[in-house]
C-alpha positions in Angstrom: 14.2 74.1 46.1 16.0 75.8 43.5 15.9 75.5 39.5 19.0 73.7 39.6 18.0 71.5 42.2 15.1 70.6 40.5 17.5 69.6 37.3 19.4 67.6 39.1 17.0 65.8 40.8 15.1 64.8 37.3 18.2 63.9 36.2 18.7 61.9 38.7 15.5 59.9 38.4 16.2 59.4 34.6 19.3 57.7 35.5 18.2 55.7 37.8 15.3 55.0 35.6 17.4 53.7 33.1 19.6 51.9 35.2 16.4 50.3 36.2 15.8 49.4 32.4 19.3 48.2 31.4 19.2 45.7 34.2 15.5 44.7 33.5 15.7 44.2 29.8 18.1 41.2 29.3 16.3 39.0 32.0 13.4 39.7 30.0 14.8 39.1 26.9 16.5 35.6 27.8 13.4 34.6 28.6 12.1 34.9 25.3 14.3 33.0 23.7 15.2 30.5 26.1 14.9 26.7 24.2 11.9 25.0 24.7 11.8 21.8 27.0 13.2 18.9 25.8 9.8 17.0 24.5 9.6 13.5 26.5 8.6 11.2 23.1 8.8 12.4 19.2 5.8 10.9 18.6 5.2 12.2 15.5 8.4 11.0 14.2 8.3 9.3 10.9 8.7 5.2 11.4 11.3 5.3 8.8 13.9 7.5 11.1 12.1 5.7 14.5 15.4 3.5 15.2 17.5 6.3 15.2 16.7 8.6 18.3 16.8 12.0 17.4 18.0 15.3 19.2 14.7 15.8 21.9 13.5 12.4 22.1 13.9 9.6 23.7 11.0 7.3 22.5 10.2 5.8 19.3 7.0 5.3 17.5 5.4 1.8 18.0 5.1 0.2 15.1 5.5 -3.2 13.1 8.0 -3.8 10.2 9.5 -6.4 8.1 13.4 -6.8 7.2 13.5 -8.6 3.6 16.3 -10.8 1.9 16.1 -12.7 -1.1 18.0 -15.3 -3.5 17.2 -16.5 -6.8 15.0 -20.0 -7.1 13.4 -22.0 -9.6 10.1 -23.3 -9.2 8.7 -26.1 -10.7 5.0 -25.8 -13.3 2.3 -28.2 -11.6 1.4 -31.0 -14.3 3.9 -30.3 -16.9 6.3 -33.9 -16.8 10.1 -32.9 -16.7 12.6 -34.5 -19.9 15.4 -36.4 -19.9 17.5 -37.8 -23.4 20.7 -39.1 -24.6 23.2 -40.2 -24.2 24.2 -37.1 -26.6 21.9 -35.7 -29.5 19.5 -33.2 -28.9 16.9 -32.6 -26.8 13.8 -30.1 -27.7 10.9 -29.7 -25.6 7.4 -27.5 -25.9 5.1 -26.2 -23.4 2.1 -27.2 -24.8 0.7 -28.4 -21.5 -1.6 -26.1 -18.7 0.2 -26.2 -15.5 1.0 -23.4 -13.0 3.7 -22.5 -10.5 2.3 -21.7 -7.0 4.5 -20.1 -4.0 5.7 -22.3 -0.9 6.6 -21.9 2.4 9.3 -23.3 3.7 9.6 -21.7 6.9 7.4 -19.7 9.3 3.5 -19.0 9.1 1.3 -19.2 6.1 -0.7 -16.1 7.5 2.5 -14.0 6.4 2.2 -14.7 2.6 0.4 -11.3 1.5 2.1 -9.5 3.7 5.7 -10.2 2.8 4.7 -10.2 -0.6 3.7 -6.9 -0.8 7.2 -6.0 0.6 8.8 -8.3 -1.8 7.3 -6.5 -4.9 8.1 -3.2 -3.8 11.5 -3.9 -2.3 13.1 -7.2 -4.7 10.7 -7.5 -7.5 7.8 -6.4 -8.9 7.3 -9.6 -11.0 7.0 -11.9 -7.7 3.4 -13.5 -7.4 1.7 -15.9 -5.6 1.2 -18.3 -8.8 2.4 -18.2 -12.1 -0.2 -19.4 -14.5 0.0 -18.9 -18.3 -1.0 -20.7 -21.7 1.8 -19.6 -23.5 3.9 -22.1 -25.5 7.7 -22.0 -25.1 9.9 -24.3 -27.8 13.7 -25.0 -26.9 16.3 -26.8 -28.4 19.5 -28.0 -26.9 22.9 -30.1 -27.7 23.3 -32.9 -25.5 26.9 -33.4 -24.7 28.5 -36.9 -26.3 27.8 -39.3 -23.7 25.7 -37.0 -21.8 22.1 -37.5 -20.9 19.9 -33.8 -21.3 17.4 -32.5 -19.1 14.8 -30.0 -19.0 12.2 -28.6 -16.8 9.3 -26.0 -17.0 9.9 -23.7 -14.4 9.1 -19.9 -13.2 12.4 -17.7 -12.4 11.6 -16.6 -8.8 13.3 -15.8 -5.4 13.5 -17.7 -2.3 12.4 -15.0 0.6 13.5 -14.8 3.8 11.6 -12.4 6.0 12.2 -11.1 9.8 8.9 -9.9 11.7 9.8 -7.1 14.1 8.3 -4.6 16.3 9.7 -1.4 17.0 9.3 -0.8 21.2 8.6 2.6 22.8 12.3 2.9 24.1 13.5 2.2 20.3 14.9 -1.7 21.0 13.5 -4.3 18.8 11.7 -7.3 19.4 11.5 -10.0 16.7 8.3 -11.4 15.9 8.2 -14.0 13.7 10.8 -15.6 11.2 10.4 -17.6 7.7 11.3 -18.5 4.0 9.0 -18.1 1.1 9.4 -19.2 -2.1 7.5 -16.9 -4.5 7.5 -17.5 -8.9 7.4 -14.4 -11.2 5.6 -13.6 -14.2 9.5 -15.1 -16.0 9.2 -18.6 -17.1 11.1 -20.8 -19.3 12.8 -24.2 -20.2 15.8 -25.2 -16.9 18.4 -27.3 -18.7 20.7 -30.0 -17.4 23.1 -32.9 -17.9 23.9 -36.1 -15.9 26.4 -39.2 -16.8 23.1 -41.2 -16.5 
């Protein structure tokens, strides 16, 4: 063979070598970036973004959680008489007396109590309690309307609660477990005024 057969036939190779490589390369570079399976369950998902189903999953985390809503309520002190006078003048009362005011439930399950008042501090107010019990003395004065008869009560300023109980299921539905209404007091307190015609 000669010296230019011998190039040409090298040359040849290297072509077809690199023809070799240019096809090779790509299907090995797709492969490395191809996406990862689509994971089956996220989880690791945080429960707060559980309901929503995010891109790659299609289960949520199991978990329970409580929905909260709330109204304002008075609640009457234990042992501390309520006060009526008129018709007209003036009516003043004093706390002089021990008393306390104490939550109730209305609605639903005792056993829920701590629980949804944990959520009710965090989420309505940080004053609720479970009983309001204080020695402080509290003086008010108040013009009762001619012909009027004036009221007035010791109460605590809280917030009637009404809670849902829910479970969050693998596929993401919810199922509700248990319902109710609680009336919790805060640490506010103070003299509720009223009239009446008799």
């Amino acid at each position: 063979m000669t010296t230019m057969s011998l190039l040409s036939a090298k040359s040849a190779l290297v072509l077809a070598s690199g023809a070799m490589l240019a096809t090779t390369l790509p299907a090995t570079n797709a492969a490395a970036v191809a996406p990862a399976p689509i994971a089956m369950c996220a989880v690791s998902a945080p429960v707060s973004r559980s309901l929503t189903q995010q891109p790659n999953a299609v289960c949520c985390v199991v978990s329970n959680q409580y929905s909260l809503t709330a109204k304002s309520t008075r609640i009457k002190f234990r042992d501390i008489p309520s006060f009526k006078n008129g018709p007209g003048g003036t009516l003043t009362v004093s706390r002089h007396y021990n008393g306390s005011a104490t939550f109730s439930v209305t609605a639903g399950a005792e056993s829920e109590v701590g629980a949804v008042l944990a959520k009710a501090k965090v989420s309505i107010s940080a004053s609720l309690s479970k009983t309001n019990s204080t020695g402080a003395t509290n003086t008010y004065s108040h013009k009762i309307t001619k012909k009027k008869y004036g009221h007035a009560q010791y109460v605590s300023w809280g917030k009637k609660v009404s809670y849902r109980k829910y479970r969050i299921n693998r596929n993401c539905s919810t199922t509700t477990l248990a319902t109710g209404t609680i009336n919790f007091p805060s640490t506010e307190e103070g003299w509720y005024y009223w009239e009446t015609s008799t």
